[in-house]
N, C-alpha and C positions, 0 to 999 in steps of 0.2 A: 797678303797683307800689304796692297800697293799705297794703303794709307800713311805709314810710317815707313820712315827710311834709318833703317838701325845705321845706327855710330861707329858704335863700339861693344863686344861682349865684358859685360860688369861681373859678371860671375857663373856657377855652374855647380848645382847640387842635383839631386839624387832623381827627379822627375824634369831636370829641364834645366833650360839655359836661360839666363837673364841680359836684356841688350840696353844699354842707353841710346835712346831715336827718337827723332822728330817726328812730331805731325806735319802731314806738307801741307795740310790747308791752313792751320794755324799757326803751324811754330812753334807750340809747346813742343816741350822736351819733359818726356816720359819714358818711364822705364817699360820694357814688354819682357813678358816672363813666359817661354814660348814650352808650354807644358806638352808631355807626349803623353797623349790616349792611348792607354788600351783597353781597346772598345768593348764592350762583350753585346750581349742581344737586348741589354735594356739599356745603351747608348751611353751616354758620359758615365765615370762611373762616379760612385757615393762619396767618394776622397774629395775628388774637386769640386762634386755640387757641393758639399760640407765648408770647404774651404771658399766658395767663393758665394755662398750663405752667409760665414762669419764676415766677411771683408765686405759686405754689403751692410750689415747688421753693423758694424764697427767704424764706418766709412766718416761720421760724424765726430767722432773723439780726435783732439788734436794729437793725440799718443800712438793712432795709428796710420799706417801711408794710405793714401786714399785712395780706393778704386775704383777708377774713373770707367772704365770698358771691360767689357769680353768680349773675345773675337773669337771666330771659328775658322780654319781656312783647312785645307789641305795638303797637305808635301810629297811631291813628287807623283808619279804614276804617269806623267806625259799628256799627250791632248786625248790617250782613251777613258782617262779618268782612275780611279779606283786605286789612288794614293793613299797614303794616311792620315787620318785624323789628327791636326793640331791644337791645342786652346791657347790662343794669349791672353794673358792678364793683362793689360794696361794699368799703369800705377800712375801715381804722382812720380816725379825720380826727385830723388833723394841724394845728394853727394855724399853723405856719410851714413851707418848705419851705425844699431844700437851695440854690435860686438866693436866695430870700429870707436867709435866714443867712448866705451868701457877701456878700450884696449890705452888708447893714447890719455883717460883720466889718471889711469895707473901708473904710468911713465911718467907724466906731468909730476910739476913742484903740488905742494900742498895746495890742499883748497882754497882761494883767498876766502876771507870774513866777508856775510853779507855787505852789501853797503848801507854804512849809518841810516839813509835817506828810508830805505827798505825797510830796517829794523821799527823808524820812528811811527813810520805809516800804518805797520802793522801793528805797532803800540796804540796808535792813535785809534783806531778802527777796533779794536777788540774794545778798550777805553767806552767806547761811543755805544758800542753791542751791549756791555755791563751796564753802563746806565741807564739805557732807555728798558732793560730787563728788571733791573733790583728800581724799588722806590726805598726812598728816603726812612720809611718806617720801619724795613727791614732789617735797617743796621741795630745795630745795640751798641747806646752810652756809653764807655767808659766811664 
């Protein structure tokens, strides 16, 4: 992986480790999520094609971090070869994540009140959807 130069490790769960790095030819800063294969006789296995199926399929919502690459490389084994199998994720990176924001909304004071501005607009906009919906004949006199 001579393309990115890891930072810093961000974190570390149960298939792998997570790094904040650069791209060297661009500069972006993306996170790599350096999975460990175990390989069997039909190659990647069904976990991570599933998993990097949904993150391709999902890549367009702004609710999900976007995956940008897959990488393959190898670890270790020397110059005869016959190391082992790595997968990177390439992500967008992200400085906070969704337990991290849950965690520190709960600590935080109360939720402030939308702003007026927000409230009036979506007044204004729902207002506009009703009208051009109902005609005039539908109301009933009093």
């Amino acid at each position: 992986m001579e393309k990115y130069e890891k930072l810093e490790k961000v974190g570390e769960g149960t298939y792998g480790k997570v790094y904040k790095a650069q791209d060297k030819a661009t500069g972006q800063v993306v996170a790599l999520k350096k999975t460990r294969l175990e390989m069997d006789d039909e190659g990647i296995p069904p976990t991570a094609l599933r998993e990097i199926s949904l993150l391709r399929l999902l890549s367009s919502s702004l609710y999900v971090v976007r995956l940008l690459a897959v990488e393959q490389a190898t670890k270790g084994g020397g110059a005869g070869g016959g190391g082992k199998p790595v997968l990177y994720l390439v992500f967008e990176f992200l400085d906070t994540d969704l337990k991290k924001f849950v965690d520190a909304y709960r600590r935080g004071p109360a939720p402030k009140p939308l702003p007026t501005q927000v409230v009036r607009v979506s007044c204004i906009s729902y207002a506009k959807e009703l009208h051009t919906a109902m005609a005039m004949g539908s109301f009933i006199g009093i």
